[in-house]
N, C-alpha and C positions, 0 to 999 in steps of 0.2 A: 367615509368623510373625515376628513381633518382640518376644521375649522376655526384652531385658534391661532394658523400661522402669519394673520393677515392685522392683527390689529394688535394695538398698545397695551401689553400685559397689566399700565391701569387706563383705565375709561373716564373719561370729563362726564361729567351727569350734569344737565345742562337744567333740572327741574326750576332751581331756586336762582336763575341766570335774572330773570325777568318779573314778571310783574306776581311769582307765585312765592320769592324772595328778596334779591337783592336789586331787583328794581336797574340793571345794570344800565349807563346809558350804552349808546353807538360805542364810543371811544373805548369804555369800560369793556365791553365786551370783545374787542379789537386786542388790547390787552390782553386776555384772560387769554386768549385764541393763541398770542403768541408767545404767552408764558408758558401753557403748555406745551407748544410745538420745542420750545425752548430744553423741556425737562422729558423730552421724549414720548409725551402723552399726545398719541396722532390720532387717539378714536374717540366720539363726541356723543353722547348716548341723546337722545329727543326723542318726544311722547307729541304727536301732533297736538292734545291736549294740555301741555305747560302753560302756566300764564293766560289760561280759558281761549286755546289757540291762540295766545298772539309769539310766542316765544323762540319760538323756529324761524317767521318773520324777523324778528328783531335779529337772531343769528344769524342766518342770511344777508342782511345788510353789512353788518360787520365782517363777516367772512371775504364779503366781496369786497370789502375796502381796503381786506390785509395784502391782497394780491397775492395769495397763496395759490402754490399749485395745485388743483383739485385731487389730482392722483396722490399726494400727499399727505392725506386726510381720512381718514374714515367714517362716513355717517351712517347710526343707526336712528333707525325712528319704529313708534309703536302706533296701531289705530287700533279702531275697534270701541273703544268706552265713546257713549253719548254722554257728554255733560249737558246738566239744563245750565246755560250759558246763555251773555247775553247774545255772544254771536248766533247762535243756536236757539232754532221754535223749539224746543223738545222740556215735554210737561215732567220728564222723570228719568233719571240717570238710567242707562241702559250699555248694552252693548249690540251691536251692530254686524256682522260678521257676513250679510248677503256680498255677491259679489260685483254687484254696483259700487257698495260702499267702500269696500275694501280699494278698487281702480281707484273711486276719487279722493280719498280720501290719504291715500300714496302719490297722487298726483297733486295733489293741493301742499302736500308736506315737500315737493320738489318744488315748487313753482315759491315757495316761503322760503326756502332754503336758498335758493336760487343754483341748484345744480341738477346737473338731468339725469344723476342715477343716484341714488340709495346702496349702500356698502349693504346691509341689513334692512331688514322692513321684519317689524315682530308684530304678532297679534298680542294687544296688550294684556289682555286676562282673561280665561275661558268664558266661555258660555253655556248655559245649558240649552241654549235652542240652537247651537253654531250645527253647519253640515258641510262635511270636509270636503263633499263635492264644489260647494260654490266657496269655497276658500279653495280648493285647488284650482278650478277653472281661476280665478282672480290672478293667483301667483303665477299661474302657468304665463296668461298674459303679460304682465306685467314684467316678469325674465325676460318673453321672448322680442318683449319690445325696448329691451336693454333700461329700464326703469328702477328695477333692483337686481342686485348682484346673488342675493341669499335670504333665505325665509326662516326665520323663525318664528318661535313663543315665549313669553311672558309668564310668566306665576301659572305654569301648566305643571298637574304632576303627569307621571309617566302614562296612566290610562289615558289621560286624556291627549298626551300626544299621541298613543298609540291606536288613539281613535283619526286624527288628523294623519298619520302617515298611512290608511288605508288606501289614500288617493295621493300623498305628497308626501316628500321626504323634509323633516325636520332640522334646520342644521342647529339649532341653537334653543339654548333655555335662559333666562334672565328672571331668576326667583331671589325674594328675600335670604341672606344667608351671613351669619354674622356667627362671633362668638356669644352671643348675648338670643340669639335666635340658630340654632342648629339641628334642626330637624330635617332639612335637607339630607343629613347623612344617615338618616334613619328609615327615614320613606319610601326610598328609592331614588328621590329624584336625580342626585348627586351620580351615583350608578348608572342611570339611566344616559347619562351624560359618558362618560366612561366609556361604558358598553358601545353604546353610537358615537362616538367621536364625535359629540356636539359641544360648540363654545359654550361653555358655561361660563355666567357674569350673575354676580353677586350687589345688588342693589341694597342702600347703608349697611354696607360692609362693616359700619363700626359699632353697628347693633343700639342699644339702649343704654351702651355704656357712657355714658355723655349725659344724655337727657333725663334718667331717674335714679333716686337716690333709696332703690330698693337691696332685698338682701342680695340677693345674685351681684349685682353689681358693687357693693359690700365684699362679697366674698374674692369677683376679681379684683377689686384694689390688693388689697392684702396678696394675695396672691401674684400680684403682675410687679407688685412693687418691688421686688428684689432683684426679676427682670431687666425690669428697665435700666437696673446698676450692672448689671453681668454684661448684657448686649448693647450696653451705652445708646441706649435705645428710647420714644418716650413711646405713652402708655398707645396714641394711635396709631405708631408704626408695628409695635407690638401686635395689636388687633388687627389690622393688616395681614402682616405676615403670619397668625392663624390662618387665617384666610388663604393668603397664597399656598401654602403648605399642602393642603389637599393634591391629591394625585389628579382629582377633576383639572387641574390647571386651572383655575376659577379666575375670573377677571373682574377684581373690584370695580365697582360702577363709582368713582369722587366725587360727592356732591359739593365740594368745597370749591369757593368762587376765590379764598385769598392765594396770592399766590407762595409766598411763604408755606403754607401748608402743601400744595402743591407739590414742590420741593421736597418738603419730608415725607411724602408718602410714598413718593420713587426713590427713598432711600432703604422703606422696606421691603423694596427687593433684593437688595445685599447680606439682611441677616439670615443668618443659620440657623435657627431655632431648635433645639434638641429635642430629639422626640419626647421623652421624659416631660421636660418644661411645657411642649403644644400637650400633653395630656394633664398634667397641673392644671392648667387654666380651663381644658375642659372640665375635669372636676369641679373647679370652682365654680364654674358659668351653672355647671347641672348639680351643684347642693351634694354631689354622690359619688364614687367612686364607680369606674365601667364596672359592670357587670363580669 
């Protein structure tokens, strides 16, 4: 399998599009659609559950009003988590993985979207009761009726994909991975991606660096900051191109809705970063020198 030749080496993360952040209207998100078409960004990441299900709907309307070519575009979407939500009877967050749910609940995220295939379709997070038969039968469906293009997973490490490829082939992994959160390259899961030629995507790719004012992040300042003057570079295109730098090919997931930032984030795929330097800042990030 070789499945990262098909999609926008960075990803639009569509979580905080709608009503779970920025509240976008129709037009706003029309925008957003064609700033990134604009900046080379053709793949769209969605979670049927954004916005407590409403958020993929509201994409799909603006989508269809850009008059974009569909083949143009890349959608991924995730199922599987039961929110207790008001759309939703359900007494207690859960995940879902029969393969009833799996059909509708990929057929309700097309019929929101308003397009009749899925680039991707991911299981959003393991389960401990999931059975790889009735997630195979589901996919198997669902390809042969031209609904989705490619199957992946979500926040799976490697057993547990390697429990799902019993009955089906995995093409894709989408885990937490960031300078700020790097354990992906410790556990296997990053390898695991490698080994199988799976896309791997990195969901807040800019880690914790932004939102807490602890020692690790402490340590990257100081550290990133002489960067930023060498590579004429700032601190999140920096964290970025950590990121891209892996041999995974990893494809950051943008949850950024401005398009300015936008912009700068497709500019960290032109730096160079020195190996030296990408092992500084892991230093920094882990308090310690590799081993």
């Amino acid at each position: 399998m070789n499945n990262t030749i098909d999609y926008s080496r960075i990803i639009a993360g569509t979580m905080t599009w709608g009503d779970w952040g920025k509240q976008l209207s129709k037009r706003e998100m029309e925008n957003r659609i064609q700033s990134c078409l604009a900046f080379d960004i053709s793949t769209f990441d969605h979670a049927d559950i954004y916005g407590d299900y409403t958020t993929e709907e509201q994409f799909g309307r603006a989508f269809s009003a850009c008059g974009i070519d569909r083949e143009d575009i890349q959608l991924i979407s995730k199922c599987g988590i039961q929110l207790n939500a008001k759309s939703r009877n359900n007494t207690v967050k859960h995940y879902d993985y029969g393969s009833e749910y799996i059909i509708r609940s990929a057929e309700r995220s097309l019929r929101s979207l308003q397009t009749e295939y899925l680039d991707m379709l991911l299981l959003h997070r393991p389960s401990p009761l999931m059975q790889p038969d009735e997630i195979a039968a589901a996919i198997t469906q669902l390809k042969k009726e031209g609904k989705i293009r490619r199957f992946g997973v979500s926040n799976f490490n490697s057993a547990q994909i390697a429990l799902i490829e019993t009955m089906i082939p995995v093409e894709s992994n989408q885990i937490e991975f960031s300078l700020t959160s790097n354990g992906a390259m410790d556990n296997g899961t990053l390898d695991d991606c490698m080994v199988n030629k799976r896309l791997a995507m990195s969901w807040s790719p800019l880690g914790n660096y932004f939102k807490e004012n602890s020692m690790q992040s402490k340590r990257i300042k100081k550290a990133i900051k002489p960067l930023c003057k060498k590579y004429a570079a700032t601190e999140d295109q920096l964290l970025l191109n950590w990121v891209l730098k892996h041999p995974a090919e990893v494809h950051p997931v943008v949850g950024t809705t401005d398009a300015v930032r936008l912009g700068l984030a497709m500019k960290a795929l032109t730096i160079e970063m020195e190996l030296e330097d990408w092992f500084k800042l892991l230093e920094a990030s882990n308090g310690h020198v590799v081993a």
